[in-house]
C-alpha positions as CSV (number, residue, x, y, z in Angstrom):
1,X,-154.8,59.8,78.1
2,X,-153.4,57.0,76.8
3,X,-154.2,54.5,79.3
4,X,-158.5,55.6,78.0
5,X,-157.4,55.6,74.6
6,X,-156.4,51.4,75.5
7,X,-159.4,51.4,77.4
8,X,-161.8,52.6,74.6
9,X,-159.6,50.5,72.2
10,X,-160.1,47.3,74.0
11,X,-163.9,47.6,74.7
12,X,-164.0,48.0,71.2
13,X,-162.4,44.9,70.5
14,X,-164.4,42.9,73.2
15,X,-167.5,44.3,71.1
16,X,-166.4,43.8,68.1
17,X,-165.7,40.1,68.8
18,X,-169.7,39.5,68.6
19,X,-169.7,41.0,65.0
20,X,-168.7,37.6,63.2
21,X,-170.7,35.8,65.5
22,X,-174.2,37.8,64.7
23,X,-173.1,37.6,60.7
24,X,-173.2,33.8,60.9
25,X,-177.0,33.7,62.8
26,X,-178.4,36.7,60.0
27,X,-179.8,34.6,57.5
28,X,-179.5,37.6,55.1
29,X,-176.8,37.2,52.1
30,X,-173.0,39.6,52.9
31,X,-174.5,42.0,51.0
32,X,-177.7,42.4,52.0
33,X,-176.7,42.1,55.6
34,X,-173.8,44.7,55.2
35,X,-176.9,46.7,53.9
36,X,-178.6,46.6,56.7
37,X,-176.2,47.2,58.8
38,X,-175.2,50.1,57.7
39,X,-178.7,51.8,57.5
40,X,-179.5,51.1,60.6
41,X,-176.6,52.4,61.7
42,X,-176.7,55.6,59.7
43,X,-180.5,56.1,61.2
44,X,-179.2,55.6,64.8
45,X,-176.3,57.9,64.5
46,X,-178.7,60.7,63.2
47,X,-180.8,60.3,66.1
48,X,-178.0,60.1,68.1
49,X,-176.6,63.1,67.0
50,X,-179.5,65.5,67.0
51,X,-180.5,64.5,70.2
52,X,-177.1,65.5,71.7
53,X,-176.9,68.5,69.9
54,X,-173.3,67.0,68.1
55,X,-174.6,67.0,64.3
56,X,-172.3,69.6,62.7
57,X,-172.5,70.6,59.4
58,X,-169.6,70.8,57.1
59,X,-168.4,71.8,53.5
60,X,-170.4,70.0,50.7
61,X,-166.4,68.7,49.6
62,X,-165.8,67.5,53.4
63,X,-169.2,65.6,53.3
64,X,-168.7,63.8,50.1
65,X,-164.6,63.4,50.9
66,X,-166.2,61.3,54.1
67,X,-168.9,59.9,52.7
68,X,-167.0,58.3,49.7
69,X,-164.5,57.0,52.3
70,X,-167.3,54.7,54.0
71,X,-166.6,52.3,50.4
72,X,-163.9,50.9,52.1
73,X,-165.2,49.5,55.5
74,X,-168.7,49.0,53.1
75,X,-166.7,46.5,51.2
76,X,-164.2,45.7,53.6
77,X,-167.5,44.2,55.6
78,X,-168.6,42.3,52.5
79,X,-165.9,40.2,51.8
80,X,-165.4,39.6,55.6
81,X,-169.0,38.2,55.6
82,X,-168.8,36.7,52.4
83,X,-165.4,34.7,54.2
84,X,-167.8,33.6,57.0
85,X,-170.9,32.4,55.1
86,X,-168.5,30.6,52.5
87,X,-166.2,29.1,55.1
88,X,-167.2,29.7,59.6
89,X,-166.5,32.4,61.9
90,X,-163.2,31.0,62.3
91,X,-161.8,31.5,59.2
92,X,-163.2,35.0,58.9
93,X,-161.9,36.6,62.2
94,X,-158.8,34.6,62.1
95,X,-157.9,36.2,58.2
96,X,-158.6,39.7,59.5
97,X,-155.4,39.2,61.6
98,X,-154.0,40.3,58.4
99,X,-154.8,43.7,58.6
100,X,-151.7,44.9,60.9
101,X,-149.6,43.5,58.1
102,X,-151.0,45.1,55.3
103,X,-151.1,48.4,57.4
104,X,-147.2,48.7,57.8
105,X,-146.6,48.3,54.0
106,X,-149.2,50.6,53.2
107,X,-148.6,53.2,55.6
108,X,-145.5,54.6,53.4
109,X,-148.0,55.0,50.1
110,X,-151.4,56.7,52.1
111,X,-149.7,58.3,55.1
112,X,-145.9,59.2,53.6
113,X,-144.8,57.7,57.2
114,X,-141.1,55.8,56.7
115,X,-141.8,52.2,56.5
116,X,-141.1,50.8,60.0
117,X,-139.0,47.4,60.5
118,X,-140.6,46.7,63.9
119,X,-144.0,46.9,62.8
120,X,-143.3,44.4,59.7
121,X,-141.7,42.3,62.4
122,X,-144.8,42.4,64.7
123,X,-147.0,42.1,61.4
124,X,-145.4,38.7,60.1
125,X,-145.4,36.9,63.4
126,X,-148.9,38.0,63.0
127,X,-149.0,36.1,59.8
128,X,-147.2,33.4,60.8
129,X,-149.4,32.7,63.9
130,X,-152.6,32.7,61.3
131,X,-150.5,30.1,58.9
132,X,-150.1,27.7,62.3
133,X,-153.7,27.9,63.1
134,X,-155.0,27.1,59.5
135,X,-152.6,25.5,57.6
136,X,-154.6,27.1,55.0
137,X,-156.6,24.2,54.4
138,X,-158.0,23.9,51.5
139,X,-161.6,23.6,52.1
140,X,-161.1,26.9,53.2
141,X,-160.0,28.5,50.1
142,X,-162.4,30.5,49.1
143,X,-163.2,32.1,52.6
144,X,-159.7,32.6,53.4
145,X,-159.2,34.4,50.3
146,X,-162.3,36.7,50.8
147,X,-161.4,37.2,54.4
148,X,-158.0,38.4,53.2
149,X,-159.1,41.0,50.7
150,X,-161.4,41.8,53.5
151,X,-158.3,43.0,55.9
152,X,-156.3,44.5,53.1
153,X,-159.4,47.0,52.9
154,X,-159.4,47.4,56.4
155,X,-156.1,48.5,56.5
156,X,-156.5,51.3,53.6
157,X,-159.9,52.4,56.1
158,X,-158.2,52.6,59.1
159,X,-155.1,54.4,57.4
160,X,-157.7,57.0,56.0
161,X,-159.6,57.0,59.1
162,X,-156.4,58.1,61.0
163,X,-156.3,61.5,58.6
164,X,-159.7,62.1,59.0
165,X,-159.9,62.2,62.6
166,X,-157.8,64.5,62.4
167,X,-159.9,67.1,61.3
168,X,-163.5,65.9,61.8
169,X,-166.1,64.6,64.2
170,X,-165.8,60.9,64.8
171,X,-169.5,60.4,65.3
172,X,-169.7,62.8,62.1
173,X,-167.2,60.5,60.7
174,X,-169.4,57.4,61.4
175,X,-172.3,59.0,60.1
176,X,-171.2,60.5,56.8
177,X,-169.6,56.7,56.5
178,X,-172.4,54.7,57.3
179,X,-174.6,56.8,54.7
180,X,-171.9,56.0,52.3
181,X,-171.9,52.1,52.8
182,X,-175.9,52.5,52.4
183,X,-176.1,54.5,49.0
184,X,-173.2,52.5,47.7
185,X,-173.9,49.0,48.8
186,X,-177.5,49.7,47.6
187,X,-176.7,49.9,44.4
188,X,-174.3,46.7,44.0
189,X,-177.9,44.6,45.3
190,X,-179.8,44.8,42.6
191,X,-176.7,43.2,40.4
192,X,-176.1,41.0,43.0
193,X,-179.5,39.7,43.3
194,X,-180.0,39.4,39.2
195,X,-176.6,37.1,39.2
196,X,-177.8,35.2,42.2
197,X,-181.6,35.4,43.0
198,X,-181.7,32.2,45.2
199,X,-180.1,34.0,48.2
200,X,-181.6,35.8,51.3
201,X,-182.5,39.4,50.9
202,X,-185.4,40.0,52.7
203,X,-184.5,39.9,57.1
204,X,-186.7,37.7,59.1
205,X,-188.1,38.8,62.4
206,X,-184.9,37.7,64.4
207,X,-182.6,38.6,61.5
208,X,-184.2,42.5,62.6
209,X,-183.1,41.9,66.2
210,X,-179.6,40.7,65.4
211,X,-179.7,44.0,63.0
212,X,-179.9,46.2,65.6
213,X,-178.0,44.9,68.0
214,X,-175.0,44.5,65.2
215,X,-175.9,48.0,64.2
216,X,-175.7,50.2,68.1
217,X,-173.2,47.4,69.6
218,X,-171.0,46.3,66.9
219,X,-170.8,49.1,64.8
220,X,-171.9,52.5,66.2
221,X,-170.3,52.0,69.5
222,X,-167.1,50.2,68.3
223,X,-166.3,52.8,65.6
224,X,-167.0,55.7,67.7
225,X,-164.3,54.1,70.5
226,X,-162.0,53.2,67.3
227,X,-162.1,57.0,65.9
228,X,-161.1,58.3,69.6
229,X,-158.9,56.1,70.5
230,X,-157.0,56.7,67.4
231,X,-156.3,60.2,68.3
232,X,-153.8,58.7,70.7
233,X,-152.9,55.5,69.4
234,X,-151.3,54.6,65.6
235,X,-153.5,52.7,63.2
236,X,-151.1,50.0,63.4
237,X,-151.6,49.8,66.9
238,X,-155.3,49.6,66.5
239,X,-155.1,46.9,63.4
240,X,-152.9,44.5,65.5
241,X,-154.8,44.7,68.9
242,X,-157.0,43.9,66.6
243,X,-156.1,40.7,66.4
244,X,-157.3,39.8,70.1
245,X,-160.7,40.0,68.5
246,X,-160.8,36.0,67.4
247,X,-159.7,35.2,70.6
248,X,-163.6,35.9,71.9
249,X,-164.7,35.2,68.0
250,X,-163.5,31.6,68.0
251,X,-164.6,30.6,71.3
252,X,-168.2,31.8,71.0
253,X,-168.2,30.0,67.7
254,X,-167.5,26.8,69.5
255,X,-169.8,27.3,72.1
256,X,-172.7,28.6,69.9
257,X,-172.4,26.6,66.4
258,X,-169.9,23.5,67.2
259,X,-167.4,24.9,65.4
260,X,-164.8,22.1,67.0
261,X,-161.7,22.7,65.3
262,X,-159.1,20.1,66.2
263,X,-157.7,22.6,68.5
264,X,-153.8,20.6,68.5
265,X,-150.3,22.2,69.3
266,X,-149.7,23.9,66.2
267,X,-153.5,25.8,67.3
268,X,-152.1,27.3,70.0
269,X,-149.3,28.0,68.9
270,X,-150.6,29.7,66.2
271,X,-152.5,32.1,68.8
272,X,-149.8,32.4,71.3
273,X,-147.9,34.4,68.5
274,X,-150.8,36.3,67.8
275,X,-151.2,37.2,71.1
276,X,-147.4,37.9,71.8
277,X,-147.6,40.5,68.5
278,X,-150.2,42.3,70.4
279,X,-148.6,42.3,73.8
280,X,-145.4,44.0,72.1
281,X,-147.0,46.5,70.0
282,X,-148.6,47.3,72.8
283,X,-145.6,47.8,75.5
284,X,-143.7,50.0,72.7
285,X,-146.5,51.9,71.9
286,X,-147.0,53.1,75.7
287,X,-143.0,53.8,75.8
288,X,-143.3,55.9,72.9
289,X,-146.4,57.9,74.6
């Protein structure tokens, strides 16, 4: 069981490597495009659902407890795409290495689990491995700032995602989630287009292809794999193999918009460590299991 729960874990990640990549060809503002995301997503789930006969119905308080939890990856997507627009794909995927860290010091506060030295550990060579790559350069401020905030909320969803799997559905899960983004992203455009009406809000005829596919790949089919495999593994876990995702991020950017980052020792460095975090998370995890 744990060797599918890797599995699952891993496709997800291979999937979700494509996720910065369609955010930078979407013409469409972060939130407008998180927007669309998520309603496309909620409207394929629902189909989904029905059509399997796996849409269950639950307490009105269980359906607004999940629904109000799809805020966090709601926003935790803005910000992420709000680091790509205002920086690359680079600088996005590369800050949501993050998350791992933030997980182990928030894990004591959301879960009540003790605070765990080895995870830290794993978590700030994680950190340090980001530092390397960037050297937080300055022109990359502002997007390294938003794509920060963006993994400290992914670490409170994936920390509340490991309780509610617990009890419910993951495709329910998704769904209730993805309804939640939609109603409460929806009401943040009409603010966000008054303070800054030059931007793109309306999708273009490609923008609706890269929609869906973001939407069933990138979103349906990676949280669904996410949610199960989490039944196994710890949200820790999940957050810093997580952090193989730029590896596929950073080299389609390259390839598809000439991101050519002066790819020197300190690079690689910088991603060895990132990798090594991963590779010993990994190998204790399947000792303790």
């Amino acid at each position: 069981m744990m060797k599918k729960s890797f599995l699952l874990l891993h496709t997800a990640i291979f999937l979700a490597g494509f996720t910065g990549i369609f955010g930078k060809l979407i013409s469409l503002n972060e939130v407008s495009l998180v927007w669309y995301r998520a309603l496309f997503s909620f409207l394929f789930l629902f189909t989904l659902l029905k059509a399997t006969g796996r849409f269950t119905r639950y307490t009105l308080q269980d359906q607004l407890l999940i629904t109000v939890s799809g805020l966090l990856p709601g926003l935790q997507w803005v910000f992420f795409y709000g680091s790509i627009k205002y920086a690359n794909v680079s600088v996005g995927v590369i800050c949501f290495c993050t998350t791992g860290f933030f997980t182990a010091l928030m894990a004591p506060f959301i879960t009540k689990a003790r605070l765990s030295v080895t995870e830290l550990g794993l978590s700030l060579l994680t950190v340090a491995g980001v530092a390397l790559v960037f050297h937080f350069d300055s022109g990359y401020r502002l997007g390294i700032i938003l794509g920060t905030i963006s993994s400290l909320l992914g670490a409170a969803y994936m920390l509340t995602n490991e309780q509610l799997i617990k009890r419910f559905d993951a495709g329910m899960i998704n769904y209730h989630q993805m309804l939640g983004i939609t109603l409460g992203i929806g009401l943040l455009i009409p603010f966000y287009q008054h303070a800054m009406p030059g931007l793109h809000y309306k999708p273009t005829g490609m923008d609706l292809i890269y929609l869906v596919l973001l939407a069933s790949c990138c979103t349906i089919a990676v949280y669904v794999m996410i949610a199960e495999s989490l039944r196994k593994i710890s949200a820790f876990t999940v957050n810093l193999s997580f952090n193989l995702e730029p590896v596929y991020s950073i080299i389609l950017a390259i390839f598809l918009f000439d991101e050519n980052r002066e790819l020197n020792i300190s690079f690689y460095i910088g991603l060895l460590l990132i990798l090594l975090s991963v590779f010993l998370q990994m190998r204790l995890s399947r000792k303790m299991g």
